[in-house]
N, C-alpha and C positions, 0 to 999 in steps of 0.2 A: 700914258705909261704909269704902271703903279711907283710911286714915291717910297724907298725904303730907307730909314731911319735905323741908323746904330752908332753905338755907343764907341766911342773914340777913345781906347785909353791911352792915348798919347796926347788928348787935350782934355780927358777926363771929364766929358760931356757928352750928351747924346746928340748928334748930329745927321742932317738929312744926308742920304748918300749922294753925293755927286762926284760921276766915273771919271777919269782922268780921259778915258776913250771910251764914248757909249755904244759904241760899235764893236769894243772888245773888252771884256772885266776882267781883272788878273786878281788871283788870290796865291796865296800859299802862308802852309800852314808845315808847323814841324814836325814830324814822324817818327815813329818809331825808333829807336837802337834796338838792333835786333838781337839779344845774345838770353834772351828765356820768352815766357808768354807774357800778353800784354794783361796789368789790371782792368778794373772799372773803370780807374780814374784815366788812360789809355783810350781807352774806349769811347769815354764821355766826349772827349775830344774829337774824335775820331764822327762819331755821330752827328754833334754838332756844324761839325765843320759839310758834313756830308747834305746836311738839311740845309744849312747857310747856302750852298754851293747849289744847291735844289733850286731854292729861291731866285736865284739869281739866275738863272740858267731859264726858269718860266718868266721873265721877267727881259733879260737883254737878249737881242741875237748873237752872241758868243762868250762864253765864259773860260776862260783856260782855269783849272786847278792843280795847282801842284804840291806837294808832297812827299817828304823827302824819306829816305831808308838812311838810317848812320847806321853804315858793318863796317867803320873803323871806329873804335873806341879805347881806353881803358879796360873799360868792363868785361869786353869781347874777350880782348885778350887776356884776360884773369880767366873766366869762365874756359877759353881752351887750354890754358895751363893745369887749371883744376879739372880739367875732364880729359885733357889725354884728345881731345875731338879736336882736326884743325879747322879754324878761322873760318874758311872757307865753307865749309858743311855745316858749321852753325848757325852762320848769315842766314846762309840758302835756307835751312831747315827754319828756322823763327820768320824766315820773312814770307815762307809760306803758309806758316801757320798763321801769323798774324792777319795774312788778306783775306786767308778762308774765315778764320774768326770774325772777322769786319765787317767779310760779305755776306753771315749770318745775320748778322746784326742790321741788313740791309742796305750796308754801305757800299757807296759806289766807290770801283778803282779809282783813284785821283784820275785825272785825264795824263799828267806826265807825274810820274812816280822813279823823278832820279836814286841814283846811289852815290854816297861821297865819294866811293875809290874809284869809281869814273868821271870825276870831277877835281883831280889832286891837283894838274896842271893850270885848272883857274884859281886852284885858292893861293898857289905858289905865284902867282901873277898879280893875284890882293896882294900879297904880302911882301911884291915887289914895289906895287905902288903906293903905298902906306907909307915904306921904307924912305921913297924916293920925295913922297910930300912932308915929311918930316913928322910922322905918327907911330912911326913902328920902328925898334933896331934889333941888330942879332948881335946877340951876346951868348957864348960856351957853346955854342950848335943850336941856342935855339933864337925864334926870334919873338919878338914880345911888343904888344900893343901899347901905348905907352899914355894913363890915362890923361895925367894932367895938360898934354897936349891938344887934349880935345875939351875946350872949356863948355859945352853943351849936355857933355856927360853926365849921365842921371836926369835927364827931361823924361825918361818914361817912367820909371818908377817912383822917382822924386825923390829919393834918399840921398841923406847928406855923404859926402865922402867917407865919414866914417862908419855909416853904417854899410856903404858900400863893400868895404873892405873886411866889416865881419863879416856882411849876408853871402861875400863868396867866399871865404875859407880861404882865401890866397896866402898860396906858401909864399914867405919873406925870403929867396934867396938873393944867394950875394951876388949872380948876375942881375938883380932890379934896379930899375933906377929908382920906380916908386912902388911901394908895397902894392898899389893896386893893379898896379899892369899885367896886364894878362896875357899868356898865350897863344900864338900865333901858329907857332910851328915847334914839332920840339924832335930831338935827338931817340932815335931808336936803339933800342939792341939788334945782338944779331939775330937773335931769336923771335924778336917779332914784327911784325908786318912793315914795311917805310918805302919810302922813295925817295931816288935820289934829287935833290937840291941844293942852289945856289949854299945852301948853310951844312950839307951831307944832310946823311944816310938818314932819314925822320917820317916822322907824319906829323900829319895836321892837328891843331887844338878842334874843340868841339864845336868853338864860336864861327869860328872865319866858314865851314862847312857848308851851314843855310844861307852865310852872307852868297857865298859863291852860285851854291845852286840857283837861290832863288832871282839871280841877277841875268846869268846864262838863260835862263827858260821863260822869265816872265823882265826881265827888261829894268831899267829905273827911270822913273820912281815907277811902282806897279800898286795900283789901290789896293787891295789887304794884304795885313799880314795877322796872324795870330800863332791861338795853340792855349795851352794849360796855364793858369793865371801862375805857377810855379815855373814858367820857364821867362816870367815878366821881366824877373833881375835872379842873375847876373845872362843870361842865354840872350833875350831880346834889347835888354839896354847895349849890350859889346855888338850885336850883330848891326844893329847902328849904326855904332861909334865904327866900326870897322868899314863899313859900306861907304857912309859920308865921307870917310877919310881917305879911301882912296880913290876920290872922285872931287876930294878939298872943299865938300858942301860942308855947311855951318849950320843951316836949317835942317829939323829932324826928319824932318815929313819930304826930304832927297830921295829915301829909301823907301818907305809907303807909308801912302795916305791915310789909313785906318789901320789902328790894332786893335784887336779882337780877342778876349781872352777869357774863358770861359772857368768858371771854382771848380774847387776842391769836391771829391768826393770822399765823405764818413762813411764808418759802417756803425751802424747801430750806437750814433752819435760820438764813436770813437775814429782818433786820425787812424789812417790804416796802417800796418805795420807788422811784422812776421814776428816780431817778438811779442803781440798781442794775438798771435793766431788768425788772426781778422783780414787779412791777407788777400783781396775776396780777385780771381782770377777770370777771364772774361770765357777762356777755355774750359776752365769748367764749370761755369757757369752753364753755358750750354749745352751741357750733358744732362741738365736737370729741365731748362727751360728752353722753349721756340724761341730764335732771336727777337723777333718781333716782341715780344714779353720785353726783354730787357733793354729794346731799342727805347720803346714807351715811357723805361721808368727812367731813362737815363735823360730824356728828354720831359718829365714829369716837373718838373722845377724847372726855373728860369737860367739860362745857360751862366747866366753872370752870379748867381748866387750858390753856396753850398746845396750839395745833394747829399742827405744821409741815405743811403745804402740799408735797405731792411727786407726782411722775408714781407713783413706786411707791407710793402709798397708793389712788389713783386708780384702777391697775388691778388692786388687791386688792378693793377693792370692786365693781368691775365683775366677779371672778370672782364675788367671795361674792351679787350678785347672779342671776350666772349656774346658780347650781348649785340656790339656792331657787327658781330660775321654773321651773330643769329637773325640779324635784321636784312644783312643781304640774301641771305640766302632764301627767306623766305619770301622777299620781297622784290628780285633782282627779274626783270623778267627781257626776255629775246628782245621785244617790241621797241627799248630804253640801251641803245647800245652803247653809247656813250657820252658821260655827263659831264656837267660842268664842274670846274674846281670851285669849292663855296667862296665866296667872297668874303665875308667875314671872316674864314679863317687865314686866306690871304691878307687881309689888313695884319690881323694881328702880329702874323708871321713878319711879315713887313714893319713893325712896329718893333724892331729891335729883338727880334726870333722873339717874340712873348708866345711859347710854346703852352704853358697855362691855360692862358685866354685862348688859345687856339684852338686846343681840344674841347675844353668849354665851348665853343661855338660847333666842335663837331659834335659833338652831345645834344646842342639844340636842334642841328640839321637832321639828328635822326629821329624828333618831335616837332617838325614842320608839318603844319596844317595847310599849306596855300600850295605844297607839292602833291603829287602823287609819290603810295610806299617808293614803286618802280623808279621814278625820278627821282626819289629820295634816295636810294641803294645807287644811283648810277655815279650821281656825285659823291656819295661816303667813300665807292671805289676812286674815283679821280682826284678827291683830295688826299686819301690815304696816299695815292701814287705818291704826290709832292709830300707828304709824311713820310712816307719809305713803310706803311701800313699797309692792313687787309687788301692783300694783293696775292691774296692765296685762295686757292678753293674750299669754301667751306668746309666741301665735305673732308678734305687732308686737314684743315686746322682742328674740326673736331675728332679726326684721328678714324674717322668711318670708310679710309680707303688703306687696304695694307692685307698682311697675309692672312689676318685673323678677320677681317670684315664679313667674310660669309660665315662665317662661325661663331659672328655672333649675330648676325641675323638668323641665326638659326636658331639660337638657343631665344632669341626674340619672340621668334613665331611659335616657339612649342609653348612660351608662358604667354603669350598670347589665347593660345589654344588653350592652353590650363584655367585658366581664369574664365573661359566661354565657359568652361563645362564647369565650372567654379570648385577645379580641383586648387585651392587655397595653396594649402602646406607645398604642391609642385611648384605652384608660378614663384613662394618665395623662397624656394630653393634654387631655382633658378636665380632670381634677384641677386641673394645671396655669392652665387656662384660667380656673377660677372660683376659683382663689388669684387670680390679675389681677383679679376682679372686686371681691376683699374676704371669699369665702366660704370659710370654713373647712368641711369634708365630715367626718363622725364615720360610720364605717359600727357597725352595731349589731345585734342577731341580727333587730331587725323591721325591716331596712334601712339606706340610708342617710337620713342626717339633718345638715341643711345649718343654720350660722346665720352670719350676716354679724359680719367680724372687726373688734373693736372696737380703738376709736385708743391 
């Protein structure tokens, strides 16, 4: 069995994997709030964890994935107050935009893809056993995690107390016992969303949410946890402290064995941000570009380290796409029907997702000499699979199948024909003509061969 190796940022070293059940691997990773469209940085997550989950799935005979949707929030309900739209129609509507954007992107549905407001009754059962171990109390309707109770607190991110307490923003009120406590459960209006409990009429804090889901659906302790290196402190240190405590573990690694957290994504070496414009959207991104394009760049860098975000990475990868579909296709033949996934790129991948080196090694597989072209295209196809890559028909990714494809084979064959008879000035009028249209023309000793010019 391949040995896979990842980085633990809960012991802050890279470590061989070993499953808690190698008969079943649990993951879960944080998801979405659903209340606009997802960014890059959304995404980048979203991808990674998809490829992570890839890996594992070729790798053990069972993987569960899960995956959460937050359509209770803050934000939600600001966003339906500002739009007059309710609660309910904007979950819905963002939470399918979001999967269709995803699965652009190549990403598979998690395997269980809970939602917190079908889940209010476990996290009010955390919040009972917290209460009842002496971690959590209600105070003015709400109830609150209580840090200094939990002397473990801050082993993931490592920050001292005090910077605890700026890096969350935590409001000082006079129900606190200590400025850091966080919480739990808090008091509703009548106006927005709650349910009823032991403390009235409320909903849930953000933190206790993944504690919940991810306990119901994947069990404890369950081997990974992750998500966005921005949700490391204060979202994954509380979710924790929250788990271990109402289950009175002291060790961190109660709740799971590996965290997983992948950087920050820049755009054009700036953080991203709407008051800089740079704001970069994954939905519309893909009105410009095939998923597969921004799948590539978003996995272009190592998952642990920043990704700047650029037009020029974008259409490096749209070549480096271009030139392995031009290799299957001219290479792919009936005879080769199904290849092996390269090994090398399996190492690497296994080597702590080094997506880098991975590609690099598919770049050498498509300059193997000891294969045949044919075997050479069967494996680009079957590694790409475990890539979430060229798993398209060439002919649709260079855009040669659609309403206009006979119409521009047609205007092909007449400069074709012009050029026989060496009427010049037609063939490049013609030329001319299907540059307006978007098609780039490549003449080649078995003709010419047209593919529509990418943004």
């Amino acid at each position: 069995m391949t040995d896979i190796f990842l980085h633990n940022s809960l012991t802050r070293k890279k470590e061989k994997f070993v499953p808690i059940d190698p008969e079943h691997i649990r993951l879960y990773a944080c998801g979405p709030t659903v209340y606009n469209f997802a960014h890059i940085g959304n995404a980048r997550m979203a991808v990674v964890f998809d490829l992570l989950t890839r890996v594992f799935k070729h790798v053990y005979p069972k993987v569960t994935y899960v995956s959460n949707i937050t359509d209770v929030d803050d934000k939600i309900i600001t966003a339906s107050k500002e739009t007059g739209v309710p609660i309910a129609e904007i979950t819905a509507k963002y939470t399918k935009i979001y999967n269709d954007d995803m699965a652009a992107l190549g990403v598979n549905v998690p395997d269980i893809q809970p939602h917190a407001t079908d889940h209010i009754d476990d996290m009010i059962k955390l919040c009972e056993a917290m209460i009842a171990n002496g971690h959590a109390y209600a105070a003015d309707g709400h109830v609150l995690f209580n840090v200094p109770s939990f002397a473990p607190y801050g082993g993931l991110s490592g920050r001292s107390r005090d910077d605890q307490i700026a890096g969350a923003r935590v409001e000082v009120a006079s129900y606190k016992k200590d400025a850091a406590d966080f919480v739990l459960w808090k008091p509703s209006a009548d106006d927005e969303p709650g349910w009823d409990s032991p403390w009235g009429y409320g909903r849930p804090g953000w933190h206790i949410e993944c504690s919940a889901m991810s306990e119901v659906h994947l069990g404890l302790p369950f081997d990974i946890h992750g998500g966005g290196a921005d949700l490391k402190f204060p979202h994954h240190e509380n979710e924790i402290a929250q788990s271990c405590c109402a289950h009175n573990h002291t060790n961190l690694d109660a709740f799971a064995k590996y965290w997983v957290h992948n950087g920050f994504v820049t755009v054009e070496g700036e953080k991203m941000s709407k008051s800089l414009g740079n704001f970069t959207l994954a939905h519309d991104l893909l009105e410009q570009y095939d998923g597969e394009v921004l799948r590539l760049t978003l996995l272009s860098a190592h998952y642990r380290q920043p990704l700047d975000w650029s037009v020029d990475k974008l259409k490096q990868s749209k070549k480096t796409l271009d030139s392995l579909y031009r290799f299957i296709e001219e290479n792919a033949a009936d005879t080769v029907e199904n290849g092996d996934i390269c090994t090398d790129v399996l190492a690497a991948l296994s080597d702590d997702l080094n997506t880098p080196l991975a590609f690099s090694k598919l770049h050498a597989l498509a300059k193997n000499v000891t294969l045949s072209p044919a075997q050479i295209a069967a494996q680009l196809k079957a590694t790409g699979a475990l890539l979430g890559i060229l798993q398209q028909d060439p002919q649709i990714w260079f855009g040669r199948k659609g309403d206009d494809a006979s119409d521009i084979d047609a205007l092909l064959i007449q400069r074709t024909e012009a050029k026989a008879s060496k009427n010049w000035a037609r063939a490049d009028e013609i030329r001319d003509e299907l540059t307006a249209m978007g098609i780039e023309i490549e003449d080649t000793p078995e003709g010419p061969r047209w593919k529509k010019i990418s943004a």
